[in-house]
mmCIF file of the C-alpha atoms, coordinates in Angstrom:
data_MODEL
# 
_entry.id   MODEL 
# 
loop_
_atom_site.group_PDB 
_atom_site.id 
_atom_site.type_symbol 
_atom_site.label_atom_id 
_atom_site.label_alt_id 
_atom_site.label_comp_id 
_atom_site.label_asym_id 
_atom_site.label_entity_id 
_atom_site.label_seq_id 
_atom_site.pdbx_PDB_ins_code 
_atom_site.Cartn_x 
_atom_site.Cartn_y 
_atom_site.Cartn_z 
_atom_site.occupancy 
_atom_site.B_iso_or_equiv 
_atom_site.pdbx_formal_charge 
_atom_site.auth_seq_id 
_atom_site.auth_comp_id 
_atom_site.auth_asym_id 
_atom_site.auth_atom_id 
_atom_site.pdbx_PDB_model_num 
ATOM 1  C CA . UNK A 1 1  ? -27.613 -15.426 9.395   1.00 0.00 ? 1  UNK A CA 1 
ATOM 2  C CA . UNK A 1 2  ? -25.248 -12.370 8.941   1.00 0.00 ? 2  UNK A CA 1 
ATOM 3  C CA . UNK A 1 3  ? -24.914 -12.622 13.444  1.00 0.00 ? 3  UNK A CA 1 
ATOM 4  C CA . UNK A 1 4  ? -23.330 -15.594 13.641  1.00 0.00 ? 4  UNK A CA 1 
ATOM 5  C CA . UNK A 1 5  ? -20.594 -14.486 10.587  1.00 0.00 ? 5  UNK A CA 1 
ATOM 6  C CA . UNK A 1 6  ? -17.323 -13.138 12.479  1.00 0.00 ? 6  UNK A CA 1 
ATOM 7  C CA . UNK A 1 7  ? -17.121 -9.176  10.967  1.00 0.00 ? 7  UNK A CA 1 
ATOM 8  C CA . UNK A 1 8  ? -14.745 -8.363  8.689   1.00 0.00 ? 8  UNK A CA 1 
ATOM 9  C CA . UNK A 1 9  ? -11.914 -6.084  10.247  1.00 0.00 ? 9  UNK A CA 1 
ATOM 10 C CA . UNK A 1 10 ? -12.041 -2.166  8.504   1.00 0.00 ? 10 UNK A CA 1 
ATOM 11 C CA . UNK A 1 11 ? -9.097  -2.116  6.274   1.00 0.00 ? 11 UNK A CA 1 
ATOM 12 C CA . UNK A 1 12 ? -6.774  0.659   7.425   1.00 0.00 ? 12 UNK A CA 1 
ATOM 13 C CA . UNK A 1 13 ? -7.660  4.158   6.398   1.00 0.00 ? 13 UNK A CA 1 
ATOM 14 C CA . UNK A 1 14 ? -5.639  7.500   6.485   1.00 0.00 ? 14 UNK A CA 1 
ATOM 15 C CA . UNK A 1 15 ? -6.032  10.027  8.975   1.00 0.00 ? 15 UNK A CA 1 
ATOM 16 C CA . UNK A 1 16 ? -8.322  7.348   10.783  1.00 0.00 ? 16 UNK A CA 1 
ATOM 17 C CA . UNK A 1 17 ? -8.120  7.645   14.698  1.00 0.00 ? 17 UNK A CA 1 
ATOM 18 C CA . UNK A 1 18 ? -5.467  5.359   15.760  1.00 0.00 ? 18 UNK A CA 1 
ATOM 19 C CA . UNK A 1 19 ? -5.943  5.290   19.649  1.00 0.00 ? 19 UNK A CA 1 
ATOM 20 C CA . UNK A 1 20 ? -8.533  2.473   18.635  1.00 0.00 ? 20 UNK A CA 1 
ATOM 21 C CA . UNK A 1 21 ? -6.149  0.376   17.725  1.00 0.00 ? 21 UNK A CA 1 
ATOM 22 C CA . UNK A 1 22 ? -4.233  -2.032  19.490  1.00 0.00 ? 22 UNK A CA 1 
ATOM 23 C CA . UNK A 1 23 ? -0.091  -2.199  19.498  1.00 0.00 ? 23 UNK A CA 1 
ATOM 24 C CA . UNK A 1 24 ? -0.418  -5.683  17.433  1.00 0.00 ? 24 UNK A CA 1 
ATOM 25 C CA . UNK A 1 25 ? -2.843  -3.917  14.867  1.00 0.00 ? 25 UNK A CA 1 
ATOM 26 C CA . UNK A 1 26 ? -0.512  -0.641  14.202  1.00 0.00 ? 26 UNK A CA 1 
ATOM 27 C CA . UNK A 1 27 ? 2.638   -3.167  13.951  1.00 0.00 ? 27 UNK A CA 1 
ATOM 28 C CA . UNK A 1 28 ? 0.227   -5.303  11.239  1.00 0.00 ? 28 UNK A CA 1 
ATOM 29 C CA . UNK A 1 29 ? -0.608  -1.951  9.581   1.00 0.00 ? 29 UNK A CA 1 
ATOM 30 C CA . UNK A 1 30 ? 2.698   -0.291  9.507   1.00 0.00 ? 30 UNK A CA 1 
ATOM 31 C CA . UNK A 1 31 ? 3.858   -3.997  7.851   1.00 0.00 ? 31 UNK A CA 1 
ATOM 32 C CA . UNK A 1 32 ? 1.198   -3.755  5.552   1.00 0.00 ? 32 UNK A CA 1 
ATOM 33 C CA . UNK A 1 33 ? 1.545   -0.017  4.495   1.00 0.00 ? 33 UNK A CA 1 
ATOM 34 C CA . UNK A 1 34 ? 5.355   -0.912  3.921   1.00 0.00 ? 34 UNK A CA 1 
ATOM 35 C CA . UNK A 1 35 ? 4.973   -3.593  1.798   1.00 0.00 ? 35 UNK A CA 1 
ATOM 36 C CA . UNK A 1 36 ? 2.153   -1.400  -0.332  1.00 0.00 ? 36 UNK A CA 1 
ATOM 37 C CA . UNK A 1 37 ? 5.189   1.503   -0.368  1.00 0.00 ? 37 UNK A CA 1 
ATOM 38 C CA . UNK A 1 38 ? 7.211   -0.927  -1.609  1.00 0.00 ? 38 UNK A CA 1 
ATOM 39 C CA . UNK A 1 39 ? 5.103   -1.967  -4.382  1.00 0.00 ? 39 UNK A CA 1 
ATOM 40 C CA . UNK A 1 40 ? 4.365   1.385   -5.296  1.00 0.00 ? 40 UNK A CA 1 
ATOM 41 C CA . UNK A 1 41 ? 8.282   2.414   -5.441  1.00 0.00 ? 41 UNK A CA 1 
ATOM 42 C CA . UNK A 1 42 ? 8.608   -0.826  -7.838  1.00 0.00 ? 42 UNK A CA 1 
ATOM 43 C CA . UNK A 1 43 ? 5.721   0.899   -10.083 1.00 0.00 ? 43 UNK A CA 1 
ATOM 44 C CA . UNK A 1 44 ? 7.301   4.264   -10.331 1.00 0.00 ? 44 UNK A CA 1 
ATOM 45 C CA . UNK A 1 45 ? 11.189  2.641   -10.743 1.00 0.00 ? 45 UNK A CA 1 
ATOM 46 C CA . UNK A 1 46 ? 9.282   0.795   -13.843 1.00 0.00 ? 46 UNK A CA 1 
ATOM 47 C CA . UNK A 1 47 ? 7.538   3.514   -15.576 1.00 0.00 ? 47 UNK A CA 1 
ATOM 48 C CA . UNK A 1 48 ? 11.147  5.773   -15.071 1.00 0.00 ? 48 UNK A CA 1 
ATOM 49 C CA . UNK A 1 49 ? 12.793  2.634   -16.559 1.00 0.00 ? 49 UNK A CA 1 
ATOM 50 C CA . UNK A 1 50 ? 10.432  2.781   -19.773 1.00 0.00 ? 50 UNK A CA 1 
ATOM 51 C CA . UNK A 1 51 ? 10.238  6.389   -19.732 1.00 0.00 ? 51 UNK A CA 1 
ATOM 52 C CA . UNK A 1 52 ? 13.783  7.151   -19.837 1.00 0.00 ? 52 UNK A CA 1 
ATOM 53 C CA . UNK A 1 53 ? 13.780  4.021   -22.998 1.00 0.00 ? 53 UNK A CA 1 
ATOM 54 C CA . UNK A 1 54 ? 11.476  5.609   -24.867 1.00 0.00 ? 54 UNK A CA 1 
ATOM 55 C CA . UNK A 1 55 ? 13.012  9.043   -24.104 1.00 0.00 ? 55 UNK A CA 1 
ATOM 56 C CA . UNK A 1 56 ? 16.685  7.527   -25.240 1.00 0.00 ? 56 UNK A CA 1 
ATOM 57 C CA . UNK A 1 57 ? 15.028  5.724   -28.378 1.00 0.00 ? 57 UNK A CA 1 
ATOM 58 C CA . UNK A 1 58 ? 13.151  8.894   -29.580 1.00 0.00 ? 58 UNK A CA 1 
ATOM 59 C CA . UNK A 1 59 ? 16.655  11.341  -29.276 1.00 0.00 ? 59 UNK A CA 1 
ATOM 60 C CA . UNK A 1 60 ? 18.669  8.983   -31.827 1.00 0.00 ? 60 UNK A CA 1 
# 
């Protein structure tokens, strides 16, 4: 039965009230929102990278 299944933990949301948190789960979010800024920056670095390619093949 559903009961007896441990619940899932909310994934982190933004603007969501963080006094309900504990210090442990804002440390495991900030960790978590850094590594997802970090993948993001790694996203935009590659589209400049074939952006500025294509931009450099098209101006021969």
């Amino acid at each position: 039965m559903d009961e007896d299944l441990p619940k899932k933990k909310k994934p982190f949301e933004i603007g969501q009230d963080l006094s309900l948190l504990s210090a442990g789960e804002l440390q495991e979010t900030v960790n978590v929102l850094k590594q997802e800024i970090a993948r993001i920056e790694a996203e935009m670095a590659s589209k400049s990278a074939s952006r500025n390619a294509a931009e450099a093949f098209f101006k021969r």
